[in-house]
C-alpha positions as CSV (number, residue, x, y, z in Angstrom):
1,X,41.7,4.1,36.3
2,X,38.2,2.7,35.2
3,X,34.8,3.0,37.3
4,X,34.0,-0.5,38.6
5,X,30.3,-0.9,39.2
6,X,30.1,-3.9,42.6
7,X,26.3,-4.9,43.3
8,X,23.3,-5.5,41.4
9,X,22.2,-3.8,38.3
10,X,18.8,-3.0,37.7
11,X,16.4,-2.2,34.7
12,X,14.6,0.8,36.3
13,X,14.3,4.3,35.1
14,X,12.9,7.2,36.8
15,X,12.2,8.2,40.0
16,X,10.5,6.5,43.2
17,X,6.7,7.3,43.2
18,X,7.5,9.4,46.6
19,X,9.7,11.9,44.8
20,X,7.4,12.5,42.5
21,X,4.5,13.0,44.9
22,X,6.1,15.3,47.3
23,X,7.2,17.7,44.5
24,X,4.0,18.3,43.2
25,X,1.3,20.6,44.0
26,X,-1.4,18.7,46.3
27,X,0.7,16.0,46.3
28,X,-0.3,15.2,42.8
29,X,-4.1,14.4,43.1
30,X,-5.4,14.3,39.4
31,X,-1.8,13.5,37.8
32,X,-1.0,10.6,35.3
33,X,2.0,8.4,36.7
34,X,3.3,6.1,34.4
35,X,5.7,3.2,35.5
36,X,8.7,2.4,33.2
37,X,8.1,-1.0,33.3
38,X,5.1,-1.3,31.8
39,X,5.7,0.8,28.9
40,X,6.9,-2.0,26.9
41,X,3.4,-3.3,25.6
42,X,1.2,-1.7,23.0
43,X,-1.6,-0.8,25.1
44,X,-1.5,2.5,27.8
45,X,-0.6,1.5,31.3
46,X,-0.5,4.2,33.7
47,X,-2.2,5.3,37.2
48,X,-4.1,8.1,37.8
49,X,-3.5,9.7,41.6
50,X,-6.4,9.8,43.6
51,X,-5.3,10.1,47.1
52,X,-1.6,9.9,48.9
53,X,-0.7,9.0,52.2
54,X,2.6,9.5,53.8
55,X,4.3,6.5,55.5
56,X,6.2,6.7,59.4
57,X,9.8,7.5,58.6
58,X,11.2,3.8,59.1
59,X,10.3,3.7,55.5
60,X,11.9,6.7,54.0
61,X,11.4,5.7,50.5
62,X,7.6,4.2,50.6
63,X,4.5,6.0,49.9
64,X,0.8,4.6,49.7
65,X,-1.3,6.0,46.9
66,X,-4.5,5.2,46.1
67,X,-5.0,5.2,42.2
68,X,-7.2,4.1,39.0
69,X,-5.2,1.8,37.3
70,X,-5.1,1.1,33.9
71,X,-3.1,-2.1,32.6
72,X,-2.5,-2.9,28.6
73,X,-6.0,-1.2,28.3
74,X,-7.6,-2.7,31.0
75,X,-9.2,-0.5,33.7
76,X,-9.3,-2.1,36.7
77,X,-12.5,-1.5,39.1
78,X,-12.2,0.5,42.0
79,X,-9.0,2.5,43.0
80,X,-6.1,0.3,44.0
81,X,-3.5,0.6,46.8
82,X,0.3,1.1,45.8
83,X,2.6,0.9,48.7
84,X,5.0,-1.9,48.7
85,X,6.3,-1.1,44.9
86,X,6.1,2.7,45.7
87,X,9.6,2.9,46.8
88,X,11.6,1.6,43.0
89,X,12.6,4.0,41.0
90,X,10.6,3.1,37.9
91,X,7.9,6.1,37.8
92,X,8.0,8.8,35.6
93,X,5.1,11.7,35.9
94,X,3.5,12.3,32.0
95,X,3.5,15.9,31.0
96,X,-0.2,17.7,31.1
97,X,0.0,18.1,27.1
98,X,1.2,14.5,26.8
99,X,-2.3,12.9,29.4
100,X,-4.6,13.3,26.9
101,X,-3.0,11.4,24.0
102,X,-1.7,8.8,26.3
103,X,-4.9,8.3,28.0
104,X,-7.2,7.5,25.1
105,X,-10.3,5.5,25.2
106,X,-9.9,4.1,21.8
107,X,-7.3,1.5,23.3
108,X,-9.7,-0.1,25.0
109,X,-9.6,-3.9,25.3
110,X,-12.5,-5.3,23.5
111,X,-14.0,-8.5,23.7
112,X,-12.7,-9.9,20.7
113,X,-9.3,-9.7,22.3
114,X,-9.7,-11.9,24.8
115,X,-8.3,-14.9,24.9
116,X,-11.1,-18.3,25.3
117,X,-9.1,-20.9,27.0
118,X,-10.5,-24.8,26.4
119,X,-13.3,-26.0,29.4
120,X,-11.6,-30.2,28.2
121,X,-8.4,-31.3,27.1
122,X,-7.3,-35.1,26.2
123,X,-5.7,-37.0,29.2
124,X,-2.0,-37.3,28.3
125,X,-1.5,-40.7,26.2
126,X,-0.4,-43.6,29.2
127,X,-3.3,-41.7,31.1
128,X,-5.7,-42.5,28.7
129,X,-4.5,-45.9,28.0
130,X,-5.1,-46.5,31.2
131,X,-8.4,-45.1,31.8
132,X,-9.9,-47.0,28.9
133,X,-8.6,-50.2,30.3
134,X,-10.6,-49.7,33.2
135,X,-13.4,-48.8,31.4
136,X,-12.9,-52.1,29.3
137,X,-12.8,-54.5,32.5
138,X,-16.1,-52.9,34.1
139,X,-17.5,-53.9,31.1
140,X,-18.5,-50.2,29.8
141,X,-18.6,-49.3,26.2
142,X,-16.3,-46.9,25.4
143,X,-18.0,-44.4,22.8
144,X,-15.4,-40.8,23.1
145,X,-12.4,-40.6,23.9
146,X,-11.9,-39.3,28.0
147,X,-11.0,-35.7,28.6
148,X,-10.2,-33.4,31.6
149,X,-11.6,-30.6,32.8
150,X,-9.3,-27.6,32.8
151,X,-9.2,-25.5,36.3
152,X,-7.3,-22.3,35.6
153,X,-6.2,-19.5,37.8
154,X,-8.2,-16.3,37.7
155,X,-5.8,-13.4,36.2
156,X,-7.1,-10.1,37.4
157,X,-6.2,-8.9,34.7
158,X,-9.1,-10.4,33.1
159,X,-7.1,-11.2,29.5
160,X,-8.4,-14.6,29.5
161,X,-11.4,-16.9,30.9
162,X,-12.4,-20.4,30.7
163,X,-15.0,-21.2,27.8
164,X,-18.4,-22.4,28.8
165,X,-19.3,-25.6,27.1
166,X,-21.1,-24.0,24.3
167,X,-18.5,-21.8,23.1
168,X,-15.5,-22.4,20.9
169,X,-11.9,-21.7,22.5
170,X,-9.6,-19.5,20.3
171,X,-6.5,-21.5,22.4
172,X,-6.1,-25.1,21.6
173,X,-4.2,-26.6,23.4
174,X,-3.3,-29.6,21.9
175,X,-0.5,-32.7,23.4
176,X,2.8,-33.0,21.8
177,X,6.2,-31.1,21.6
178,X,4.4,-28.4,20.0
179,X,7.3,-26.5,17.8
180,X,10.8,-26.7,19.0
181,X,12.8,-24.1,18.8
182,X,15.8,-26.2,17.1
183,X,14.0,-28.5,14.7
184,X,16.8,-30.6,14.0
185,X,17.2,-32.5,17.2
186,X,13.4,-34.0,16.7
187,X,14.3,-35.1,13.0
188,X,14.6,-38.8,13.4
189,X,11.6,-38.7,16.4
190,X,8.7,-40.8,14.8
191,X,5.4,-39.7,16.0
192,X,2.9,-42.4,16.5
């Protein structure tokens, strides 16, 4: 008779971050942790354990750990506090002989690499329609065409900021349908 799996499945692979902890000397202060997740980009992810704290035993599974993080290259100020994603088993501990090659500086995200999002865009089309019309009935001249300030939320991952006004965005973003994944429904669309 055949196993029949009943409940969710789950992409994780490894071991909760408290198992590896409490198996290691000094509770692995000074270890490399990387989470399963993460390995899918290019750039090193991984934390680096600076201090562990045990949890009450209502939560069996949780641990907090204080750790410099490093995301797609990216290393974040300051140590940061894992506890509420301690307890998924998506950890794996990297080998001593494997830290060093793992860990290298060279990966770095440089400036270049940052993406420069647009400060203005133009108002959608009936937007602007309409905003010119009111411009035409005060009596204004109307010499550019209107645009919006773009307000964006602030990644912490620092990947991307807002231009200032005297530098050039390498995103455009620009109104349309942009390029559909199935060209041939939009064949007979006439753009205007």
């Amino acid at each position: 008779m055949p196993i029949k799996y009943i409940g969710r499945t789950t992409d994780f692979k490894g071991k909760t971050l408290w198992e590896i902890v409490g198996n290691l000397k000094n509770f692995g202060i000074g270890r490399i942790v990387v989470r399963s997740r993460f390995e899918r980009y290019p750039e090193p992810s991984y934390l680096k354990i600076c201090k562990v704290e045990a949890l009450p035993n209502t939560e069996a599974r949780k641990v907090r750990v204080w750790a410099e993080k490093v995301f797609r290259g990216r290393k974040y100020p300051g140590l940061v506090k894992i506890e509420s994603a301690s307890y998924k088993a998506d950890y794996r501990l990297l080998h001593k002989d494997e830290e060093e090659d793992y860990c290298k500086e060279d990966a770095v995200i440089s400036l270049e690499k940052i993406k420069l999002l647009p400060h203005t865009i133009p108002y959608p089309p009936l937007l602007k329609e309409m905003i010119l019309n009111e411009c035409r009935a005060r009596g204004e001249e109307v010499t550019k065409e209107p645009e919006m300030e773009m307000s964006y939320t602030r990644s912490r991952d620092g990947l991307s900021r807002k231009a200032r006004k005297d530098e050039t965005p390498t995103v455009k973003f620009e109104p349309g349908i942009g390029t559909p994944i199935s060209p041939e429904l939009y064949a007979n669309v006439q753009r205007q």
